[in-house]
C-alpha positions as CSV (number, residue, x, y, z in Angstrom):
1,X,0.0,0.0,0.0
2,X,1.1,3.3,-0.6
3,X,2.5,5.8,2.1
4,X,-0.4,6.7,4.7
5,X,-1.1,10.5,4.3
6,X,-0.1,11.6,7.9
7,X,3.3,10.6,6.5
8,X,3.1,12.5,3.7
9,X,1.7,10.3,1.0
10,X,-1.6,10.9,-1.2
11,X,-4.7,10.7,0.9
12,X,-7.0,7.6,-0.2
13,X,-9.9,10.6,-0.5
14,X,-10.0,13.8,-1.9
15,X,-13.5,14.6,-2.1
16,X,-15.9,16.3,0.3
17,X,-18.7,14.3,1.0
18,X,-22.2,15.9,0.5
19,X,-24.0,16.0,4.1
20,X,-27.1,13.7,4.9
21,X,-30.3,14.8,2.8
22,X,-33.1,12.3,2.4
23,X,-35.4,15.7,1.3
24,X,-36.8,15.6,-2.3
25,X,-39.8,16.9,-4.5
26,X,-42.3,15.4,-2.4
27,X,-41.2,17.1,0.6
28,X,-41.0,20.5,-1.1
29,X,-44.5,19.7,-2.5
30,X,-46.1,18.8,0.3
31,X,-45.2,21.8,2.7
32,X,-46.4,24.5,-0.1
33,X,-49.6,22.4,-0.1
34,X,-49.6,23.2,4.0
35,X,-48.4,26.4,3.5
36,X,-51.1,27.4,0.3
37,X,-53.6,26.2,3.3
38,X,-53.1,28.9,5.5
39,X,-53.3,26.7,8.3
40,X,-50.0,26.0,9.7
41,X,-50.8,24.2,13.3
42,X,-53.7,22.4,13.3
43,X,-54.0,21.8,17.2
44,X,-56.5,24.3,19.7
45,X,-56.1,23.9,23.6
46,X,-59.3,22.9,24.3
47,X,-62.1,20.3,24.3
48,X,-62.6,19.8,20.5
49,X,-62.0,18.0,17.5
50,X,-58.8,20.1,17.0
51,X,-57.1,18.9,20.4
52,X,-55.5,16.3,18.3
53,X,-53.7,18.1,15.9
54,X,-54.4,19.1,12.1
55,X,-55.1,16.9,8.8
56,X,-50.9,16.4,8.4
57,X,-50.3,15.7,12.3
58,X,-53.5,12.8,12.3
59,X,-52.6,11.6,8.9
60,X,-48.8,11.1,10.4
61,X,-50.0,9.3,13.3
62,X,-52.1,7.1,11.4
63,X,-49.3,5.8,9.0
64,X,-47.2,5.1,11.5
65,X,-50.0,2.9,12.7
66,X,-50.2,1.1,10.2
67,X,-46.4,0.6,9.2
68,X,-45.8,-0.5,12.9
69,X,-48.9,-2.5,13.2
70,X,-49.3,-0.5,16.7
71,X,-53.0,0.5,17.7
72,X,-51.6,4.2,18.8
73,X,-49.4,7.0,17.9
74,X,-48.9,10.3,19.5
75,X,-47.0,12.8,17.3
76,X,-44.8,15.5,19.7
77,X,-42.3,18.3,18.6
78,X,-39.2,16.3,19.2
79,X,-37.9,13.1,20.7
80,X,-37.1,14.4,23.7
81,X,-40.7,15.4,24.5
82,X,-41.8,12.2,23.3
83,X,-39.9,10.5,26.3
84,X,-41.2,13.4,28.6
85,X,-44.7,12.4,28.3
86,X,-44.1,8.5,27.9
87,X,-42.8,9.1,31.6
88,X,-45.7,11.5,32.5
89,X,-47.7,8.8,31.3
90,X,-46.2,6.4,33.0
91,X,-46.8,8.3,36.5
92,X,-43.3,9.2,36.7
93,X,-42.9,11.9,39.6
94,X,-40.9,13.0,42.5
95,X,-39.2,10.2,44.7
96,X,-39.4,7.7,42.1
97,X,-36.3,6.0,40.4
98,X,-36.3,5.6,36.3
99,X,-33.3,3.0,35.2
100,X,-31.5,4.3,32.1
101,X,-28.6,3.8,30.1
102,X,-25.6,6.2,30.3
103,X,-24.5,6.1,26.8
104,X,-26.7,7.9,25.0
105,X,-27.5,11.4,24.4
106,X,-28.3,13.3,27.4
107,X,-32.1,14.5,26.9
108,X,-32.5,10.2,28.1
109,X,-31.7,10.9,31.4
110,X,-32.6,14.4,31.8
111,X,-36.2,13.7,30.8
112,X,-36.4,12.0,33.9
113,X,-35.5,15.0,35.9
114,X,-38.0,17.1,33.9
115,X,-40.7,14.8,35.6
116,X,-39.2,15.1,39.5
117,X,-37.8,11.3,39.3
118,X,-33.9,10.6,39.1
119,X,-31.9,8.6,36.6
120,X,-30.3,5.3,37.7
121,X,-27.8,4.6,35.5
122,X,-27.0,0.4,34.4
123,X,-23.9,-0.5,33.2
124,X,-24.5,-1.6,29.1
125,X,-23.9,-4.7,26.9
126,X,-20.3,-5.2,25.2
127,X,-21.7,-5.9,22.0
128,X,-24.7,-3.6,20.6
129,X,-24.0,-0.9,23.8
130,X,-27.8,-1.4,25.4
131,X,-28.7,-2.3,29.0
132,X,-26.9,-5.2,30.6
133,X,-29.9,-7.0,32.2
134,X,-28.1,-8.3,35.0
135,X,-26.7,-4.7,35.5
136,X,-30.5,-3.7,35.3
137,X,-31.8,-6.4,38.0
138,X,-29.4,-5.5,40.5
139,X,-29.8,-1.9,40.1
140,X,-34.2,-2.2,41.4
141,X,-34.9,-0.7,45.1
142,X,-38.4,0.2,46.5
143,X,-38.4,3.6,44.2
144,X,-38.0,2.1,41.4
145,X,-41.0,3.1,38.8
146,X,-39.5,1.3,35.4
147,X,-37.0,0.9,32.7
148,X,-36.0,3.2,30.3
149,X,-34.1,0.8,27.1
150,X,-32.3,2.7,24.4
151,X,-31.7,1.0,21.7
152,X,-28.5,2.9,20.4
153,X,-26.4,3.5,17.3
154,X,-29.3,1.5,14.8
155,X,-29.6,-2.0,17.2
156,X,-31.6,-3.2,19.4
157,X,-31.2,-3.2,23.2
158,X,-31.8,-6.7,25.0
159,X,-35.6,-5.6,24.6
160,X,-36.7,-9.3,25.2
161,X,-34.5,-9.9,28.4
162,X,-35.2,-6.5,29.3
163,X,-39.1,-7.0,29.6
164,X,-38.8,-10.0,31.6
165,X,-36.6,-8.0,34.0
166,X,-39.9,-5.8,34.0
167,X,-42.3,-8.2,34.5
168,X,-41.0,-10.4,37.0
169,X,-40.1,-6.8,39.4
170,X,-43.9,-5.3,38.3
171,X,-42.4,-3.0,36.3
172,X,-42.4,-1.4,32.9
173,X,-40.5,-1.2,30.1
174,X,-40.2,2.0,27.4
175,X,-38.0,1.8,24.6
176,X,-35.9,5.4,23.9
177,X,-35.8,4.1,19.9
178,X,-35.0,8.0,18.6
179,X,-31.5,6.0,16.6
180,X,-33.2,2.7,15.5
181,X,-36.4,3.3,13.1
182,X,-37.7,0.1,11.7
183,X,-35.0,-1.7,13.9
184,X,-35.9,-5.3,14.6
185,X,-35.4,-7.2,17.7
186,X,-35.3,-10.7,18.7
187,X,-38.1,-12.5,16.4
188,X,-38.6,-9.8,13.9
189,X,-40.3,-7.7,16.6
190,X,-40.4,-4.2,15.5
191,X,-38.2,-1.7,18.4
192,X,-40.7,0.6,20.2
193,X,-43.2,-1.5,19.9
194,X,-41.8,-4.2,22.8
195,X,-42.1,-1.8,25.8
196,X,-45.1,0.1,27.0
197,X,-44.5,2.8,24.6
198,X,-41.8,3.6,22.2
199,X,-40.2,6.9,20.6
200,X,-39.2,7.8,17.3
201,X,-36.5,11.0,16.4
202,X,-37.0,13.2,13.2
203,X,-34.3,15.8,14.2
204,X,-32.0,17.1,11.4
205,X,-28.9,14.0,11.1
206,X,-31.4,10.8,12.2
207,X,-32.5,8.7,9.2
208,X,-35.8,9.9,8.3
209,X,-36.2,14.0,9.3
210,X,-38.5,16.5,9.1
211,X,-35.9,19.1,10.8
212,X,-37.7,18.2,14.7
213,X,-40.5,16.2,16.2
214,X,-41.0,12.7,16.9
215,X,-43.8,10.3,17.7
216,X,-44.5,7.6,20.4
217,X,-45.9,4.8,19.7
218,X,-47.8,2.3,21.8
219,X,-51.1,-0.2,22.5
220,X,-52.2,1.1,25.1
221,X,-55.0,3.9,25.2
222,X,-54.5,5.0,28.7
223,X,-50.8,5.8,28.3
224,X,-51.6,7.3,24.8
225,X,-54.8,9.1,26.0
226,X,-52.4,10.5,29.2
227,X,-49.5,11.8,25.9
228,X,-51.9,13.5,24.5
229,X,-52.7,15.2,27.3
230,X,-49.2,16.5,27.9
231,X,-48.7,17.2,24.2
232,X,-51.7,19.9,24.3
233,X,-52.3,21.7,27.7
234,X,-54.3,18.7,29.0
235,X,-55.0,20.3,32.4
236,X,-57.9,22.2,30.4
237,X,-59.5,19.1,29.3
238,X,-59.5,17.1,32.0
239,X,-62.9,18.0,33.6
240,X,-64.7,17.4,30.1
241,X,-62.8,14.1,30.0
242,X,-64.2,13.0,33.2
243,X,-60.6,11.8,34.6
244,X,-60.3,10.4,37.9
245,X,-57.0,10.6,38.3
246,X,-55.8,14.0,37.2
247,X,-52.1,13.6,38.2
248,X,-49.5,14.2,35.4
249,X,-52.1,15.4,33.2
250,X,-50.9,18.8,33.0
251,X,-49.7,19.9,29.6
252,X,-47.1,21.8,27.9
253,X,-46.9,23.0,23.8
254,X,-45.4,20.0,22.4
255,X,-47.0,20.3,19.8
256,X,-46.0,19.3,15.8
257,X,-46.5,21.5,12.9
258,X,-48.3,20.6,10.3
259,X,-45.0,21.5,8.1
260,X,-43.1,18.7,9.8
261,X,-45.9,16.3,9.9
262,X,-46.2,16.8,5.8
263,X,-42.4,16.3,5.4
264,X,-42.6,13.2,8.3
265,X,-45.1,11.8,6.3
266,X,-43.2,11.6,3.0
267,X,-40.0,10.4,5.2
268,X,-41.6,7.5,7.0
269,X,-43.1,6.5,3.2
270,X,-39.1,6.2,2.0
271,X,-38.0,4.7,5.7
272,X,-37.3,1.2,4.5
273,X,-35.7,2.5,1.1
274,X,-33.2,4.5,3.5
275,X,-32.6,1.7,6.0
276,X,-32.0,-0.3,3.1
277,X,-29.4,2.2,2.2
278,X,-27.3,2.4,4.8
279,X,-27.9,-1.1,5.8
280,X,-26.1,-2.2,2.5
281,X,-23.0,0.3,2.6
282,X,-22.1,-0.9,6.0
283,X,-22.4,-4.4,5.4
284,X,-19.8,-3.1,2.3
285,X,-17.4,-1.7,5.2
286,X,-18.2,-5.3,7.7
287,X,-17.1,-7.3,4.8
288,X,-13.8,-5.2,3.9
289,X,-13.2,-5.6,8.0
290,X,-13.4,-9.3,8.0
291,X,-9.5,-10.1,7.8
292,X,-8.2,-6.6,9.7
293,X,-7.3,-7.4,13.2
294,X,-7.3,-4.5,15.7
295,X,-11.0,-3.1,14.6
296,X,-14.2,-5.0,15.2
297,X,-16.9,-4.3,13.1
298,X,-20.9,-3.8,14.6
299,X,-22.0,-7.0,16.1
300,X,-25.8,-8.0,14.9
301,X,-27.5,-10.1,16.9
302,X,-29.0,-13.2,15.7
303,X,-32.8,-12.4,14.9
304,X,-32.3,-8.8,14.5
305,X,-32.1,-6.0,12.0
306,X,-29.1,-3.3,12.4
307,X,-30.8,0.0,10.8
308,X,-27.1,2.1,11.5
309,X,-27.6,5.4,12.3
310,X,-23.7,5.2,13.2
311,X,-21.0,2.4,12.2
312,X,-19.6,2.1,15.4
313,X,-16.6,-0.4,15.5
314,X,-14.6,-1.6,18.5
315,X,-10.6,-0.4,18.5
316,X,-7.6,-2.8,20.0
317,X,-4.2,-1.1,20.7
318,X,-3.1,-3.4,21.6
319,X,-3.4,-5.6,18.3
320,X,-2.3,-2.4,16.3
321,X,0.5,-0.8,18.1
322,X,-1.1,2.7,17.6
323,X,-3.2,4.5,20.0
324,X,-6.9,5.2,19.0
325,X,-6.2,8.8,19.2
326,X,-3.6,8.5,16.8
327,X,-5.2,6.0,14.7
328,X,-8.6,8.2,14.1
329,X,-6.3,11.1,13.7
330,X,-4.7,9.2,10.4
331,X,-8.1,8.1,9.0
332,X,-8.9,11.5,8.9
333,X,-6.0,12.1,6.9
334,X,-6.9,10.1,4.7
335,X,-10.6,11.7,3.7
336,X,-12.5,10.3,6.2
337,X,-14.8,10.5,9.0
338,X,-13.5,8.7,12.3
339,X,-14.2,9.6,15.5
340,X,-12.5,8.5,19.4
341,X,-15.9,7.3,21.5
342,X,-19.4,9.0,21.3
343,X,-20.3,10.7,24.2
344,X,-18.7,10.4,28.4
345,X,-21.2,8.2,30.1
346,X,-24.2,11.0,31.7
347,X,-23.6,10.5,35.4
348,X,-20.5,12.3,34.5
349,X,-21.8,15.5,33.6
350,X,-21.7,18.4,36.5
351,X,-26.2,18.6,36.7
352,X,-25.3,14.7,38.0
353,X,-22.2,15.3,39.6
354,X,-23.2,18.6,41.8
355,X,-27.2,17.0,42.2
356,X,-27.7,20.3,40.4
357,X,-30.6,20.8,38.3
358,X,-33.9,22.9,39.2
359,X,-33.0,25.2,41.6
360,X,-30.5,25.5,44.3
361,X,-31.5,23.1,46.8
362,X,-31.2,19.9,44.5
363,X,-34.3,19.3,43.5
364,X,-35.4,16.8,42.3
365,X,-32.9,14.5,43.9
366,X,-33.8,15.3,47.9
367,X,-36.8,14.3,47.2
368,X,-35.5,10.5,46.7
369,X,-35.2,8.6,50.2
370,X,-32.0,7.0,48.7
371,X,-30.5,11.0,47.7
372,X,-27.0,9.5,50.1
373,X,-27.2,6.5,48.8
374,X,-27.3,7.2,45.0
375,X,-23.4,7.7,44.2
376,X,-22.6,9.6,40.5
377,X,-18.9,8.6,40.5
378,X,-16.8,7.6,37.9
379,X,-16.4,3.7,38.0
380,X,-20.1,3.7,38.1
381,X,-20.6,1.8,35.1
382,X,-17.4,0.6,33.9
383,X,-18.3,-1.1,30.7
384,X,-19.5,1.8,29.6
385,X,-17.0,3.5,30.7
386,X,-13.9,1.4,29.6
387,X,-15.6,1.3,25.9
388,X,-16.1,4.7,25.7
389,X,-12.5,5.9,26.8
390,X,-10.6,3.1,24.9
391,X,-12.5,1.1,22.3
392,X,-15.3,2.6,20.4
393,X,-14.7,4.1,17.0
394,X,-17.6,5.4,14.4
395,X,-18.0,7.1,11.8
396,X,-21.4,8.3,10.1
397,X,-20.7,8.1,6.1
398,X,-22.9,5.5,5.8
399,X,-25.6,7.5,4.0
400,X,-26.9,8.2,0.0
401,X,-25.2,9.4,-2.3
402,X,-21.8,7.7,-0.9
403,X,-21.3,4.4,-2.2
404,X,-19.7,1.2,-1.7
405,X,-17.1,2.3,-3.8
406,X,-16.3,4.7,-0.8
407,X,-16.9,2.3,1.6
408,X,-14.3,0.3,0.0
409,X,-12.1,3.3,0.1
410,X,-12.5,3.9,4.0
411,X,-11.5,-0.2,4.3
412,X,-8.5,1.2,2.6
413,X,-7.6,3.4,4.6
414,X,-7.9,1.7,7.8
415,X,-5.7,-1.0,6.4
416,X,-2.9,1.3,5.1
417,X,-2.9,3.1,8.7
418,X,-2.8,0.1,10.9
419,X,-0.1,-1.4,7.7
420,X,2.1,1.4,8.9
421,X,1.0,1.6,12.6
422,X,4.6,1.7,14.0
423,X,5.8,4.4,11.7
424,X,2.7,6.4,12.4
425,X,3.2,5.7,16.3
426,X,6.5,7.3,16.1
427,X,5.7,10.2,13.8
428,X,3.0,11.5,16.1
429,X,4.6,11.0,19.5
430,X,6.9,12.9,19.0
């Protein structure tokens, strides 16, 4: 192979790739269609037809029904607010205990806080980076309300396992599913649709987009009758409901447009084209992998379908001889993407480490009996912790236009870098 271009030789890439855009005439047509209507929110805070959103937001909702063979769907203005009122649904308030993984992106854990529980963080799965069951079991006290999966980077959690974990502690399960559309778990189950309720992202990098907004899906009508409420200023509705029990019903605006709904509704229509997509340029890269030792490509689980929002491989030094700082830094070199870890496991961040969050009296964690007993240290969850700091790499190229061409290309490179690993190792220490 030629001379890596950290040393000076020709990069294996020259081009810049084009970012992510899945947006196309139907997209364009469809919001000057919502926008020619004059009506660009459909929703009204109050006891009427209206309270569920306009003719884009139902019609949304009601595909995704029908792709997910789910009986409800609750559209919200992002993913984050979808988790919000699965948890309001789910009762969630102060004193109670939510367990979560800590790798994934923050709004996972700190949706929990917005609802007066705390995070409990489990220690994740060495392969496709969801919640260790075991970790999960032994983590359950007397506050704990449920389980919180996340079924990260385009995989599945141990959703299966999981729910059993639930069950046999009378709990529930909700699946955080904003990276893994059309995912499938064990048996060709759909993800979201194992828990109680499940949530979808459509924020401006996930697969499908629509710029925000999300929706939760689930089969029961209680828990999506409860979303709604939180979606639209449901403390106003209430009384002409008739609900008993009022508590968590009170609402916020997290509402959709009827702009993203229209554009939603042409992504979700092209979801399995773009799965298909990037499902077929990372199996390029797995294949080119098969013979490098040092880098580990995804794991997929037998029974289940890897959707990749990320191609996040695992990283051996001590195979290569070159540190995984240095070894991104040379892929770069060569033209492409390649980044050290995804994000520092949550506990670590200072609202966790201070007990900081609404207020100065730390609220809401004083109002858990445990508060002393409930430790955000490092060493907390070391698998997550160990993977993070020394063994995941990912990159995100796996995306239309590219091709396998360029996957090819990125295989490449990976191979002339760790090829000249020692030279490489030397150049850049010094």
């Amino acid at each position: 192979m030629s001379k890596p271009a950290i040393l000076g030789g020709i990069p294996e890439n020259s081009k810049i790739f084009p970012p992510y855009n899945t947006i196309g005439k139907e997209e364009k047509d469809a919001v000057m269609a919502v926008l020619d209507s004059g009506e660009l929110s459909g929703f009204v805070a109050n006891d009427v037809p209206q309270f569920y959103g306009g003719q884009q937001v139902q019609a949304l909702e009601k595909e995704f029904c029908n792709h997910f063979k789910v009986k409800y769907a609750v559209s919200v203005n992002s993913a984050t607010s979808g988790i919000y009122c699965m948890l309001m649904a789910m009762g969630v308030g102060p004193g109670d205990e939510v367990i979560t993984s800590p790798y994934t992106m923050h709004a996972t854990a700190s949706s929990i806080l917005q609802c007066g529980a705390v995070p409990i963080f489990a220690d994740i799965e060495e392969d496709t980076f969801g919640l260790d069951p075991d970790s999960v079991q032994k983590n359950i006290t007397e506050n704990t309300k449920g389980i919180l999966a996340v079924n990260i980077f385009g995989h599945a959690a141990m959703l299966n396992e999981l729910k059993k974990v639930a069950d046999n502690n009378h709990l529930w399960l909700l699946e955080d599913n904003a990276q893994t559309p059309a995912g499938l778990a064990e048996g060709g189950v759909y993800t979201a649709t194992i828990g109680k309720a499940g949530v979808f992202s459509f924020n401006r990098h996930k697969t499908m987009q629509s710029g925000e907004g999300g929706v939760v899906l689930t089969n029961d009508e209680e828990v999506a009758k409860r979303m709604m409420l939180v979606r639209n200023h449901g403390e106003v509705v209430v009384d002409a409901w008739k609900m008993e029990d009022i508590s968590n019903t009170i609402g916020q605006n997290l509402r959709m447009t009827e702009m993203e709904a229209a554009v939603a509704l042409c992504q979700i229509k092209k979801l399995n084209q773009l799965n298909h997509a990037r499902i077929e340029l990372s199996n390029k890269i797995t294949t080119g992998l098969q013979d490098v030792k040092g880098v580990t490509a995804p794991v997929v689980r037998d029974g289940c379908r890897h959707v990749y929002y990320f191609y996040v491989m695992k990283y051996d030094k001590s195979v290569t001889g070159l540190s995984r700082e240095h070894f991104v830094e040379a892929v770069n070199a060569e033209g492409y993407y390649l980044r050290s870890g995804y994000l520092r496991p949550i506990y670590l961040e200072p609202i966790f480490q201070q007990k900081i969050c609404f207020g100065k009296n730390g609220y809401p964690f004083v109002l858990n009996s445990r508060n002393d007993e409930i430790k955000y240290q490092k060493g907390l969850c070391p698998v997550a912790e160990r993977l993070n700091d020394e063994e995941v790499i990912l990159t995100n190229i796996i995306y239309p236009p590219l091709t396998t061409d360029d996957m090819d290309g990125f295989v490449r490179a990976i191979k002339k870098v760790i090829l000249y690993a020692k030279e490489i190792q030397t150049y850049l220490s010094k």
